[in-house]
RODO-2510 file (C-alpha; in nm, 4 decimals, decimal comma):
residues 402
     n   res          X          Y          Z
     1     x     1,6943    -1,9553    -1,6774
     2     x     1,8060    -2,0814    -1,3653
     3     x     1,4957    -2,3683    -1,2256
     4     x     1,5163    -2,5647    -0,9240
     5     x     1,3290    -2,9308    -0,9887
     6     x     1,1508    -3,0311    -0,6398
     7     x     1,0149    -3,4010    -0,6480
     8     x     1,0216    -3,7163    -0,4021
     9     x     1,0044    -4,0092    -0,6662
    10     x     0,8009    -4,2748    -0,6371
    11     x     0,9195    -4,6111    -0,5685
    12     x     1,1294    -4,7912    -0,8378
    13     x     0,9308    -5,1423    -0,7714
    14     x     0,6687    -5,0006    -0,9850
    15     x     0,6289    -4,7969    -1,3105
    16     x     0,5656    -4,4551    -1,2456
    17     x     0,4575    -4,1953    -1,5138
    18     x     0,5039    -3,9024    -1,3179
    19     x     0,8914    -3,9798    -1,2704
    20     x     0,9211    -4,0326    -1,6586
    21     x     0,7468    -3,6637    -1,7074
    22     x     0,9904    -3,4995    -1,4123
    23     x     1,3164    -3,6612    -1,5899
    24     x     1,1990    -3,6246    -1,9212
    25     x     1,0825    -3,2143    -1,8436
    26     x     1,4357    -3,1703    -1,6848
    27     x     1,6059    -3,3228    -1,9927
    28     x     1,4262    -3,1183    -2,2101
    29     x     1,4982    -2,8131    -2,0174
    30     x     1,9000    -2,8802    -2,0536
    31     x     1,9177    -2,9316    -2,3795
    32     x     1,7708    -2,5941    -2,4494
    33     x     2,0525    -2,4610    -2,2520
    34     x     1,8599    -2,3677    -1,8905
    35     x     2,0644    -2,4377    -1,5748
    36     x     1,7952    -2,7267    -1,3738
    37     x     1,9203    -2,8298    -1,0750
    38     x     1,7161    -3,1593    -0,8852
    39     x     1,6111    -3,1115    -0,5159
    40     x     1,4767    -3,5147    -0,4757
    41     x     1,3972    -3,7912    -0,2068
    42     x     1,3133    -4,1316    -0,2727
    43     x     1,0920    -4,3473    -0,1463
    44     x     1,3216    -4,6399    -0,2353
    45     x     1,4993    -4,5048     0,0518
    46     x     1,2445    -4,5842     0,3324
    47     x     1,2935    -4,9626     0,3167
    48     x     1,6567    -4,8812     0,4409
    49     x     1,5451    -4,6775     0,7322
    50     x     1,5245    -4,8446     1,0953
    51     x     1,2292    -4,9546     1,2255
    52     x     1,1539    -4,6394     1,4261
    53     x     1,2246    -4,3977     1,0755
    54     x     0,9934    -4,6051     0,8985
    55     x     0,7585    -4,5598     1,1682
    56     x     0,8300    -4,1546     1,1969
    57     x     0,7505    -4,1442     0,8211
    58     x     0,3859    -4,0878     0,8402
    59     x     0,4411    -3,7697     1,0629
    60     x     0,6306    -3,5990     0,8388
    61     x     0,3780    -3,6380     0,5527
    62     x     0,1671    -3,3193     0,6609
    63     x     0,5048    -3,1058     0,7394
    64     x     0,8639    -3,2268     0,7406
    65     x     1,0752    -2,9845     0,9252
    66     x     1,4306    -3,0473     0,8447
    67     x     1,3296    -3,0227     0,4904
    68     x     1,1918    -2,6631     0,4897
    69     x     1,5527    -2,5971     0,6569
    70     x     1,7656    -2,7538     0,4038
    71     x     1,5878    -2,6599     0,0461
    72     x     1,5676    -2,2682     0,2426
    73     x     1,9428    -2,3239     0,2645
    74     x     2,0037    -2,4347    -0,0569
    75     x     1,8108    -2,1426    -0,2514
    76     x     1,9790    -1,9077    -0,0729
    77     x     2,3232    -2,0600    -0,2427
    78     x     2,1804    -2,1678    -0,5624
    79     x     1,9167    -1,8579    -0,5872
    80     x     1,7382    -2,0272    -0,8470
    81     x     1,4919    -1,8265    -1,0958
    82     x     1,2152    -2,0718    -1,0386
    83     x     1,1273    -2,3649    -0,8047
    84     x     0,8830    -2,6118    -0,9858
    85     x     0,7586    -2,8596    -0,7583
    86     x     0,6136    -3,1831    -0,8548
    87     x     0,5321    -3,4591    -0,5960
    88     x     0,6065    -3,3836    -0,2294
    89     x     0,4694    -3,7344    -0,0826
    90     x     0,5949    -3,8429     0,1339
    91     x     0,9395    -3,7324     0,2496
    92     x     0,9474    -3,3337     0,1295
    93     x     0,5956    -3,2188     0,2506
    94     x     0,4416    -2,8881     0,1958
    95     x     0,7209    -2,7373     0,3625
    96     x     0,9015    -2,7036     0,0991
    97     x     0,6888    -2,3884    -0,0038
    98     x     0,7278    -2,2303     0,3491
    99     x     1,1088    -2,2345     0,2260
   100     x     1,0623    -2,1437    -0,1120
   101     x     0,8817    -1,8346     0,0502
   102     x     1,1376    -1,7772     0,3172
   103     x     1,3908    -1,7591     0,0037
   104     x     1,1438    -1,5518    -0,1975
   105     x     1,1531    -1,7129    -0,5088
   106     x     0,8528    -1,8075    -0,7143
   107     x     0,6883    -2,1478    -0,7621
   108     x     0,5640    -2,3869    -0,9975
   109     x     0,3382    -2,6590    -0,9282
   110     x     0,2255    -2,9358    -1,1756
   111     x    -0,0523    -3,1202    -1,0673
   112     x     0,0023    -3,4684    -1,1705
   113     x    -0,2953    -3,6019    -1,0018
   114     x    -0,6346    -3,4787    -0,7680
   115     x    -0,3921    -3,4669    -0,4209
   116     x    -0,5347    -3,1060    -0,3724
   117     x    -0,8879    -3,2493    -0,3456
   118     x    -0,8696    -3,6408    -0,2329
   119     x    -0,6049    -3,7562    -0,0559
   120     x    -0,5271    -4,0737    -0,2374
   121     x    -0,5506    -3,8393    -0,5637
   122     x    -0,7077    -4,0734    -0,7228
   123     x    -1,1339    -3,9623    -0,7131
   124     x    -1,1661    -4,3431    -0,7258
   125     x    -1,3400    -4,5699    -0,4458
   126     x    -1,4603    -4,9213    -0,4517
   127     x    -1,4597    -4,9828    -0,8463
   128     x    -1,6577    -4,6271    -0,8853
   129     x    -1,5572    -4,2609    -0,9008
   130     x    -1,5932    -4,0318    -0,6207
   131     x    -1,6097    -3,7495    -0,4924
   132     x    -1,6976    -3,7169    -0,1355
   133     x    -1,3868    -3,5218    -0,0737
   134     x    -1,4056    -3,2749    -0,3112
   135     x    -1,4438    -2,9111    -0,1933
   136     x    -1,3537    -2,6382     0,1088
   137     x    -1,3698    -2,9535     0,3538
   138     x    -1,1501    -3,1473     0,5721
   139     x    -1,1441    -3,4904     0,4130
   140     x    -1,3183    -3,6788     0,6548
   141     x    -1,4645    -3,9280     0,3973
   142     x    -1,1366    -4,0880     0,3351
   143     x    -1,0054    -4,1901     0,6585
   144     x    -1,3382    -4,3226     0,7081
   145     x    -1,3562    -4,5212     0,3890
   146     x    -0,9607    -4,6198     0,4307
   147     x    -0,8817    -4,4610     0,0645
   148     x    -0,5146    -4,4998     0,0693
   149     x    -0,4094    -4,8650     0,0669
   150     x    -0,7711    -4,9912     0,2258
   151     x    -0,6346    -4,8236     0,5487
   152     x    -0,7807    -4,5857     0,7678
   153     x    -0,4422    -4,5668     0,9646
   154     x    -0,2440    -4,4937     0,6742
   155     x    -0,5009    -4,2147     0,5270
   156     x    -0,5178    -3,9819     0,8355
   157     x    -0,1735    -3,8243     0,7632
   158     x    -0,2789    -3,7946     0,3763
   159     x    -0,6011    -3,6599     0,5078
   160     x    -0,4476    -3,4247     0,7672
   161     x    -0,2078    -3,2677     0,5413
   162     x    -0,4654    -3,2003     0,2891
   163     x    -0,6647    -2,9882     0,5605
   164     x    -0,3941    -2,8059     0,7323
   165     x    -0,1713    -2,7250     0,4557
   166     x    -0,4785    -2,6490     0,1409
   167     x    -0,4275    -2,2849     0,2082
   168     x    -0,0310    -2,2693     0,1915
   169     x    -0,0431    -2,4687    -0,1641
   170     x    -0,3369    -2,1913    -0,2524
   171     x    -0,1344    -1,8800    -0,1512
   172     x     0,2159    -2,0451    -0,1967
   173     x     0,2003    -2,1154    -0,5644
   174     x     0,2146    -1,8768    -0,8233
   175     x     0,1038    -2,0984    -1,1246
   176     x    -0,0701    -2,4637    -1,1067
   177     x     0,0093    -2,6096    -1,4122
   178     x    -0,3070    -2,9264    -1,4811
   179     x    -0,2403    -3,1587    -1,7274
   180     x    -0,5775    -3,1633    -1,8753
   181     x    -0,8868    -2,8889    -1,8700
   182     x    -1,1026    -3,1681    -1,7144
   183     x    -0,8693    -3,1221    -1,4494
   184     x    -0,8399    -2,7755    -1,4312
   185     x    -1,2530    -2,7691    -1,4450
   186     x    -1,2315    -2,9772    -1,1847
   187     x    -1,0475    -2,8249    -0,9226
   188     x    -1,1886    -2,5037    -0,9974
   189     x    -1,5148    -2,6041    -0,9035
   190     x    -1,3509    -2,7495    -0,5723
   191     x    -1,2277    -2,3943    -0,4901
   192     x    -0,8528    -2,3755    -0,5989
   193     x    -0,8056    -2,0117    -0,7402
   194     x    -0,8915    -2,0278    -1,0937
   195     x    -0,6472    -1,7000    -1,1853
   196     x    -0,3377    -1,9231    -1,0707
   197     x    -0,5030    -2,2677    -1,2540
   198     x    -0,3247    -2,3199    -1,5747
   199     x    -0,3579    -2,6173    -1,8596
   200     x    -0,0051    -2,7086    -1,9521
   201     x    -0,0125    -3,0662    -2,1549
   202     x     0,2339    -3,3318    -2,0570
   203     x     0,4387    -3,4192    -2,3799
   204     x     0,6334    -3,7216    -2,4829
   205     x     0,9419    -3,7689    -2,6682
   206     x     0,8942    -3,8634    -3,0578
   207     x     0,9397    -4,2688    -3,0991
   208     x     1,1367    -4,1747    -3,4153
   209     x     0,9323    -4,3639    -3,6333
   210     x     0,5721    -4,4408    -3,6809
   211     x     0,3648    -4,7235    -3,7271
   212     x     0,3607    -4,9070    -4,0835
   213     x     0,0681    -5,1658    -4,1462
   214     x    -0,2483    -5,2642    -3,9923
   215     x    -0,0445    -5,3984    -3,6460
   216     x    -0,0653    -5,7259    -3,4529
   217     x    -0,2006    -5,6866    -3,1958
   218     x    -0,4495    -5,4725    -2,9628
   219     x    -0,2410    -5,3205    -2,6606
   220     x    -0,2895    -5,2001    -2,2956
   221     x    -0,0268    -5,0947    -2,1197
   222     x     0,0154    -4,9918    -1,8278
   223     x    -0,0476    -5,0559    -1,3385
   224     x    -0,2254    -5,3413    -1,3463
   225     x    -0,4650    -5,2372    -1,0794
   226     x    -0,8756    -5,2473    -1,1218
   227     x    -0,8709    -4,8138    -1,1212
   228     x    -0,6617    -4,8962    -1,5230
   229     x    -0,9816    -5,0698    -1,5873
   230     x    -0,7983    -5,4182    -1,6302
   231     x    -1,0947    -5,6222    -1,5190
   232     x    -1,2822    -5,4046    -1,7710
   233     x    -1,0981    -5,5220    -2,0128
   234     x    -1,1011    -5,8496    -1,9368
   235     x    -1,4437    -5,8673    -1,9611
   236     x    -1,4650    -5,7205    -2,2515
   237     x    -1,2465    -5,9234    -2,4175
   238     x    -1,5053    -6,2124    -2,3080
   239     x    -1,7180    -6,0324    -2,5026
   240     x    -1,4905    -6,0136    -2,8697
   241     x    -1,3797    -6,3249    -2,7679
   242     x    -1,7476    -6,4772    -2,7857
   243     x    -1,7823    -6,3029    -3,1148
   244     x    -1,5298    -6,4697    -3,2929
   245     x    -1,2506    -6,2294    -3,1867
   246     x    -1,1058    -5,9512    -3,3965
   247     x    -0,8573    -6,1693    -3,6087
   248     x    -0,5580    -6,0241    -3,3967
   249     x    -0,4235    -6,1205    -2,9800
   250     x    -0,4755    -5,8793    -2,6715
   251     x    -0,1231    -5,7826    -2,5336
   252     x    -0,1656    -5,6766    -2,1684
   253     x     0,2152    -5,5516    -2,0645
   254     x     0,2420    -5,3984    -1,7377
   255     x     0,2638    -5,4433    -1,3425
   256     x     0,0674    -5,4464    -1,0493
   257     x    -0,1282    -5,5973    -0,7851
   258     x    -0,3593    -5,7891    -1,0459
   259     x    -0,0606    -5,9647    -1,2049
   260     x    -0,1661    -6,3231    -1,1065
   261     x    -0,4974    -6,2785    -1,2104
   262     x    -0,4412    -6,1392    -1,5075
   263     x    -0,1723    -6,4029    -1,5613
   264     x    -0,3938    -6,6744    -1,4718
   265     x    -0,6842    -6,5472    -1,6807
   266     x    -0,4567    -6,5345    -2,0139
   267     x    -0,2683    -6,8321    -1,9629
   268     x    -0,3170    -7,0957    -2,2007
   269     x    -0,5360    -6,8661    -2,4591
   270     x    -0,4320    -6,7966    -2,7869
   271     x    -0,5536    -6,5010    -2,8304
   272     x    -0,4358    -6,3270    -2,5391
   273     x    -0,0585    -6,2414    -2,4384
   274     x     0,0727    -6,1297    -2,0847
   275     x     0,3601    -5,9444    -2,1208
   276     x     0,4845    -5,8217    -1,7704
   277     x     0,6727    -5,5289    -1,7636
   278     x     0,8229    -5,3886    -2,0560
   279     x     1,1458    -5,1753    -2,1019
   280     x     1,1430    -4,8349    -2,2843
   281     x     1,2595    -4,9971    -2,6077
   282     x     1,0020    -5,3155    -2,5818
   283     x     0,7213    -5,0129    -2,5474
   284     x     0,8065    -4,7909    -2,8320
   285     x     0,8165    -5,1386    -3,0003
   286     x     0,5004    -5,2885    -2,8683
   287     x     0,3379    -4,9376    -2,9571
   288     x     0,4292    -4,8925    -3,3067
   289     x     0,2850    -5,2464    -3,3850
   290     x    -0,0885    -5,2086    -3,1774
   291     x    -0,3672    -5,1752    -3,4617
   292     x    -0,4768    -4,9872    -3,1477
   293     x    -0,4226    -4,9028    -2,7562
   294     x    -0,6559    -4,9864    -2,4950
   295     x    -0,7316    -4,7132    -2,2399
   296     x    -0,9927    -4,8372    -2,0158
   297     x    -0,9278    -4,6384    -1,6936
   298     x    -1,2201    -4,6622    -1,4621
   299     x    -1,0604    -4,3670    -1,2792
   300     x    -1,0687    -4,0355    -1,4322
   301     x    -0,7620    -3,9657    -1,5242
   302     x    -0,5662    -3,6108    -1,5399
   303     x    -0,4066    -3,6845    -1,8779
   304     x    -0,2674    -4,0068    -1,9804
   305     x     0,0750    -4,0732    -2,1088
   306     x     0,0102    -4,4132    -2,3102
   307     x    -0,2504    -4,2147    -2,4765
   308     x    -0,0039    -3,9209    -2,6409
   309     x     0,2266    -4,2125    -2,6815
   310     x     0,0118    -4,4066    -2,8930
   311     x    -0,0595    -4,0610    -3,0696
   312     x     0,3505    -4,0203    -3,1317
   313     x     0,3776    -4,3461    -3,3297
   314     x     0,0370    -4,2733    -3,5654
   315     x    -0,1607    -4,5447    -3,3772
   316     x    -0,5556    -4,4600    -3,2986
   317     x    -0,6731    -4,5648    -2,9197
   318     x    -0,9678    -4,6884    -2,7347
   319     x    -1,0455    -4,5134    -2,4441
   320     x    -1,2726    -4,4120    -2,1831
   321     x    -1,4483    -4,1599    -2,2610
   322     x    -1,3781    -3,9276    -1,9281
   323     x    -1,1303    -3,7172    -1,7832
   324     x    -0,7776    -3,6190    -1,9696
   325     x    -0,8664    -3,9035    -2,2468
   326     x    -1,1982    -3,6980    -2,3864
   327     x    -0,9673    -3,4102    -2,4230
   328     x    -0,6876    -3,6026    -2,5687
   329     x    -0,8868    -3,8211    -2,8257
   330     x    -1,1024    -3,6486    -3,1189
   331     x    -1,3848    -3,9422    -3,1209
   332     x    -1,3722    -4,1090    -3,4829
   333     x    -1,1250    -3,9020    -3,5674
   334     x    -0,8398    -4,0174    -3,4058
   335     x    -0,9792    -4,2970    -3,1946
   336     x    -1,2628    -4,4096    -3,0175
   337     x    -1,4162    -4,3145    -2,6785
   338     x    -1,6352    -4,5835    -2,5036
   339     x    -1,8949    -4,5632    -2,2227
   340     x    -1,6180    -4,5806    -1,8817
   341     x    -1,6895    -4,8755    -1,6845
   342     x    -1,9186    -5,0253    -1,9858
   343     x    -1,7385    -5,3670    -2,0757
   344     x    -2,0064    -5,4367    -2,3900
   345     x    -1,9254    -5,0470    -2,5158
   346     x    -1,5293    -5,1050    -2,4956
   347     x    -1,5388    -5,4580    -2,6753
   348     x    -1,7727    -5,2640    -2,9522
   349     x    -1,5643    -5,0280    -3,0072
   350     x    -1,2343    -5,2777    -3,0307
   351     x    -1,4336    -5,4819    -3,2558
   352     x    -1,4864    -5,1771    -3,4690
   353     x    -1,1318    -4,9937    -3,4743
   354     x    -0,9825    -5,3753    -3,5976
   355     x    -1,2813    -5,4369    -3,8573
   356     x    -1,1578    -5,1537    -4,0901
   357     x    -0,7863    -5,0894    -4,1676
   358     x    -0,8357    -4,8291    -4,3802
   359     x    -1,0504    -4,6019    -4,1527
   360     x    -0,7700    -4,7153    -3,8731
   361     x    -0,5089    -4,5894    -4,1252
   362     x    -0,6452    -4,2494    -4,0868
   363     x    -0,6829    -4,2532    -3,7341
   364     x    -0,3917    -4,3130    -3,6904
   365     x    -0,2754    -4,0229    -3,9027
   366     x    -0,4900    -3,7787    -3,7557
   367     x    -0,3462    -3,8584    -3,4337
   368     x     0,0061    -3,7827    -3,5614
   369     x    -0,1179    -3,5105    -3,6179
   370     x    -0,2539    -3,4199    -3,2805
   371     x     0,0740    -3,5228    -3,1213
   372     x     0,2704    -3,2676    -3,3361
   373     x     0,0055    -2,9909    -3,2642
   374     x     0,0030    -3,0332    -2,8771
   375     x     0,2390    -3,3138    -2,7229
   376     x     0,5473    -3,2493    -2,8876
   377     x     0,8817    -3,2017    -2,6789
   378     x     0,8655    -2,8297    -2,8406
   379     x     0,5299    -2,7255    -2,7667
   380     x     0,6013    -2,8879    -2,4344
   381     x     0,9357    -2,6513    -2,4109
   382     x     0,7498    -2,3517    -2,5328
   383     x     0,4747    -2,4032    -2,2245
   384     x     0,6990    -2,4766    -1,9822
   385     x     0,8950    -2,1649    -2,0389
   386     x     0,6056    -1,9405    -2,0994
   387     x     0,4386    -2,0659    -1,7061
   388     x     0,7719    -2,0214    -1,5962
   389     x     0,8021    -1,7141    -1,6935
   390     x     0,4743    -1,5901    -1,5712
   391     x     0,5173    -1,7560    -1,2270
   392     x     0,8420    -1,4674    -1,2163
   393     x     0,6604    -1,1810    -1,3350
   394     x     0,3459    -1,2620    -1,0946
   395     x     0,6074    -1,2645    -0,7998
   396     x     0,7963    -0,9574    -0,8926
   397     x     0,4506    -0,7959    -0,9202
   398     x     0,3561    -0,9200    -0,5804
   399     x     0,6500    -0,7241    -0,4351
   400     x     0,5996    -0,3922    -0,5809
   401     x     0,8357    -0,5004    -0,8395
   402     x     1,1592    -0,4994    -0,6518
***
């Protein structure tokens, strides 16, 4: 199969599990012996622009142009089987399906995050979940609340291309693949077209080995921003820590804009380590030594990669229990889901999954298990391939079949 691979990745500065699933999809693809070609921007690249292309950026957010001209250009020489586009913000645009259409070949769409219904993508506001923007509406709410980086100024063209373009992404796409049914539920009931709404799990590569003994230490990783519920967890922690503890440190590895504070909070305490960011090989090791992973997100998430991750290497997780994570965790049976935004609920439950290694033994079994069922690289292959696939024959039906 011949697939096209459409996605503007996110800034290097900063880990980003969307780029992880776009490289590590494509990978995947080639090794099963389908030709995937990459149709990218970077937003590394608008630090390098002048000062008047940094300032044009924003207007090419709801519809770039020159794009639509270029990718049209490029399926007509390629005349790929498939486009599957991922993230578009904010150097590709929307226009990228008028050329896809223009070209006539069928598209893909994996929703990564809520962009379709809030412009920041996020359904988070102010430490709380929202959803003021959810629905058949122009997005008002945001630009007045500032959603996107506190700033009214820079959520208008978020909020604009939401309005003007939610009908191209409806009739443009032929399958929406959503990472998690609580997404899919979710955008249903906004008004996307539930025939074209699809649940296609991310997957992650197996660690190669899985964890042996009780672990060291509990582990979150991941943006270190109050939406990952690191403040949360911090208070939480208060809480175990008041207890006595659980016998084992709190590693907290990750990046963001609560860095100092989380640096200045752990410093000097024993039973707390701040990691900073890790590389791949210090995660798969950090992971296969947790007696458990922290998920605390305060935002619902669509899936959550650290979650499957933890699954790969046989260790159970704590996490909120909304969104992607109460699909992806079996409460007590391979983890535990607390009450989101509930700081005494989250340190019960960490007390709990440390107090008993035998029951976290199994856990941490049973989520094996649950990886190999529905996050492995071959069930991810085998989903891929079947949407693909679908996305062709629901065009070729479209046009009479020619």
């Amino acid at each position: 199969m011949r697939v096209l691979v459409v996605h503007n990745r996110y800034s290097s500065a900063q880990p980003s599990g969307e780029n992880r699933v776009v490289d590590e999809e494509v990978t995947l693809l080639r090794a099963a012996g389908h030709r995937v070609g990459l149709f990218e921007r970077r937003s590394d690249s608008i630090g390098s622009r002048s000062l008047l292309g940094k300032a044009a950026v924003p207007l090419l957010v709801p519809w770039n142009p020159a794009v639509r001209t270029e990718l049209a250009a490029r399926l007509r020489a390629e005349r790929p089987d498939v486009v599957h586009v991922h993230n578009v913000f904010p150097l590709l645009s929307p226009s990228v399906l008028a050329a896809c259409a223009d070209a006539g070949v069928p598209v893909v769409a994996t929703l990564h995050n809520y962009t379709q219904v809030c412009p920041p993508g996020t359904l988070h506001r102010a430490g709380r979940a929202c959803g003021e923007c959810v629905g058949p509406k122009v997005p008002l709410a945001a630009v007045r609340h500032g959603c996107y980086r506190d700033s009214r100024l820079a959520t208008v063209p978020l909020a604009v291309g939401l309005a003007v373009n939610r009908r191209r992404w409806w009739s443009g796409v032929e399958r929406f693949l959503c990472i998690s049914a609580a997404q899919r539920e979710l955008l249903v009931r906004s008004g996307m077209p539930a025939g074209r709404l699809v649940v296609k799990h991310n997957f992650v590569p197996d660690p190669g080995a899985v964890r042996t003994g009780p672990g060291r230490h509990l582990l979150f990783l991941g943006r270190l921003t109050e939406a990952k519920g690191v403040r949360l967890l911090m208070a939480a922690w208060e809480e175990v820590a008041a207890g006595g503890g659980v016998g084992v440190p709190l590693v907290i590895a990750g990046a963001g804009p609560l860095d100092r504070e989380v640096a200045a909070w752990a410093e000097g305490r024993e039973d707390v380590r701040f990691a900073g960011l890790y590389d791949p090989a210090r995660v798969r090791e950090a992971v296969a030594g947790a007696v458990a992973v922290v998920a605390p997100s305060e935002a619902r998430e669509t899936f959550g990669l650290v979650v499957a991750e933890a699954m790969a290497a046989g260790v159970p997780v704590v996490a909120a229990g909304h969104g992607g994570f109460s699909e992806l965790v079996e409460d007590g049976v391979t983890g535990l889901l607390h009450r989101p935004g509930d700081a005494v609920s989250l340190a019960t439950l960490m007390r709990r999954i440390a107090a008993d290694p035998g029951r976290n033994e199994e856990m941490g079994r049973a989520a094996r298990h649950r990886y190999d069922r529905f996050f492995s690289p071959a069930v991810g292959l085998e989903r891929l391939v079947e949407e693909y696939r679908a996305a062709i024959a629901g065009r070729t039906e479209s046009m009479g079949g020619s």
